[in-house]
C-alpha positions as CSV (number, residue, x, y, z in Angstrom):
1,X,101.3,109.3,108.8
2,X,100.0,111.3,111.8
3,X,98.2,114.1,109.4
4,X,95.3,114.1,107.3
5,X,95.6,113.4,103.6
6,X,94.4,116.9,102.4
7,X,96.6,119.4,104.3
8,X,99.8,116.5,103.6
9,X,98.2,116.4,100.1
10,X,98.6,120.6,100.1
11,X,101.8,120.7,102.3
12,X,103.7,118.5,99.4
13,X,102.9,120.4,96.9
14,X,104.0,123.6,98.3
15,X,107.4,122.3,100.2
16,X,108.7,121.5,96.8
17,X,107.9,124.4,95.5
18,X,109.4,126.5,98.2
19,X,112.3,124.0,98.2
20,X,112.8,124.7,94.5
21,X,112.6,128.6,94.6
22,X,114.5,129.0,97.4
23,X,117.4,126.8,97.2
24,X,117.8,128.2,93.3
25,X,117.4,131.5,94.1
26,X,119.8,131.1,97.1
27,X,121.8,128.8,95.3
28,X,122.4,132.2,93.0
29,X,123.3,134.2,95.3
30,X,126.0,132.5,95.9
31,X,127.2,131.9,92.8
32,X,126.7,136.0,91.8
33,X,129.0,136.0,95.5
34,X,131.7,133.9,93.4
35,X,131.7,135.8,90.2
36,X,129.4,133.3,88.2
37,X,127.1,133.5,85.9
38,X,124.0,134.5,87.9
39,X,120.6,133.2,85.4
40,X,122.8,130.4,84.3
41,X,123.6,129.3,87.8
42,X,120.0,129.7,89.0
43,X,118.8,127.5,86.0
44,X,121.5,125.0,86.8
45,X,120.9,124.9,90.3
46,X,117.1,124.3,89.5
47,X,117.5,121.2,87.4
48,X,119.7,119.2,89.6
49,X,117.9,120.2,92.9
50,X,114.3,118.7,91.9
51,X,114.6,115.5,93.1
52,X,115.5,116.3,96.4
53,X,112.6,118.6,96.7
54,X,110.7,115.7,95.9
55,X,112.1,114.1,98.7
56,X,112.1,116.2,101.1
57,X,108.1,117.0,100.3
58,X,107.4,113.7,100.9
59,X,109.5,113.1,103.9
60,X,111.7,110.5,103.0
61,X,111.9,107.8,100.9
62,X,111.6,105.0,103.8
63,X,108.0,106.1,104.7
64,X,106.7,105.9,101.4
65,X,108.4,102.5,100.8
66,X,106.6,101.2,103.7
67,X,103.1,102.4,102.8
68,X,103.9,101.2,99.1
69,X,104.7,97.7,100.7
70,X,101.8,98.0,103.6
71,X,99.7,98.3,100.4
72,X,100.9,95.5,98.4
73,X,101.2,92.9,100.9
74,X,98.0,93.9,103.5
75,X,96.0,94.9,100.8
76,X,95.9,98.3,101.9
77,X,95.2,100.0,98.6
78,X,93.9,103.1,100.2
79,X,97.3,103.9,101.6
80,X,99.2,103.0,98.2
81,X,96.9,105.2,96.6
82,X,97.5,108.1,98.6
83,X,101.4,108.1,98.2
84,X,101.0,107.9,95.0
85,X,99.0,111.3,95.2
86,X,101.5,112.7,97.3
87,X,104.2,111.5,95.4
88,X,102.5,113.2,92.2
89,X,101.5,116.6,94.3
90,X,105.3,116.6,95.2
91,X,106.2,116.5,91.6
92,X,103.5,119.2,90.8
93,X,105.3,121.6,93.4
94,X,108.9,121.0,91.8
95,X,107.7,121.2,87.9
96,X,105.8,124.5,88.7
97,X,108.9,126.3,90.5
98,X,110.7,125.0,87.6
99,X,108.4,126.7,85.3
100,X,108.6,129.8,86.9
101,X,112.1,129.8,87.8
102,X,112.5,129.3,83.4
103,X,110.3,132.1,83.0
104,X,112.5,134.3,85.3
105,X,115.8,133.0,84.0
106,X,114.8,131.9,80.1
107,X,116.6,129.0,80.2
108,X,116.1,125.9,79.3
109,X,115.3,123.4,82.2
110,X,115.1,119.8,81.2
């Protein structure tokens, strides 16, 4: 990890959130485009595209496997710890555009 933990800590949180709005709301566009329901769709869309804003906030899954085994192996609990906050920051940015993609829709997001 070339960056600093802070603005990485920052840029995870808000790349799943942007990942969530965007990809929902666009998501409905499309599916207003194909005579769907538009709220619906937007709420569906929202609930099965969290994970991969997860992913894609942290960068990958293989980076964070390595700094999870650099910090198990080489004692390197520093690193494990800041995945993890990365990790949770990440999960912080996708619950909160889920909150207020609910809001929007009122529908229920599991």
């Amino acid at each position: 990890m070339h960056e600093t933990f802070f603005p990485a800590f920052f840029n995870s949180y808000f790349i799943a959130f942007g990942v969530m709005l965007g990809g929902s709301l666009i998501g409905g566009l499309a599916a207003f485009i194909t005579g769907e329901p538009l709220l619906t769709e937007i709420a569906n869309i929202a609930g099965r595209v969290r994970i991969w804003a997860i992913i894609a906030a942290i960068g990958g899954t293989f980076d964070t496997v390595y700094s999870f085994e650099k910090g198990f192996l080489e004692g390197g609990t520093t690193d494990l710890f800041k995945q993890f906050l990365l990790i949770l920051s990440a999960m912080g940015g996708a619950k909160t555009a889920g909150l207020i993609i609910s809001w929007l829709t009122q529908e229920h997001i599991s």
